[in-house]
C-alpha positions, -999 to +999 in steps of 0.1 A: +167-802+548+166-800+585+150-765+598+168-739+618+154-709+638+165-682+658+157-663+690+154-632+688+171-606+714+144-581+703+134-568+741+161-592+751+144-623+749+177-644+748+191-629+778+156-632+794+154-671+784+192-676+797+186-659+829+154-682+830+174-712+825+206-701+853+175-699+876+158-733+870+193-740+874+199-734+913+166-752+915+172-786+894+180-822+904+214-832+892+196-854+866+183-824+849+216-799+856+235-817+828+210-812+804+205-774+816+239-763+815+245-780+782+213-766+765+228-727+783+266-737+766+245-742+734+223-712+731+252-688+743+274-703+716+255-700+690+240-665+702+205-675+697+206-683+661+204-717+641+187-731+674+175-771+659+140-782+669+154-805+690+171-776+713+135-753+711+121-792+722+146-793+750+139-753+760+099-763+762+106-796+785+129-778+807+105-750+813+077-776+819+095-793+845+091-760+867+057-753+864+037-762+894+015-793+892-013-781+905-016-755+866-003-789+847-038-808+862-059-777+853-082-793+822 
């Protein structure tokens, strides 16, 4: 049985993480738009809820991608 979660809009966390995700947006390669916009059409669809591991996977990559290297090489 595969797990499912949700997101909750509790202090509008969802609208917080797609407003994220429409700004790493105007800032991403054209390699990593596709995957953006797609992982945006999915949350929106599904309004946050039933979100697959793979898709809270693909929220914590995308997010990584923006942080600055220089935090990344902290140890």
């Amino acid at each position: 049985m595969e797990s499912t979660y949700y997101i909750t809009n509790k202090n509008n966390q969802l609208l917080e993480l797609i407003n994220t995700i429409d700004y790493m947006a105007t800032e991403a390669t054209v390699e990593e738009l596709d995957c953006i916009v797609r992982l945006k059409e999915e949350l929106i669809a599904k309004d946050g809820i039933h979100v697959s591991p793979e898709q809270y996977n693909s929220i914590i990559s995308i997010l990584l991608k923006f942080v600055p290297t220089y935090i990344k090489e902290v140890s």
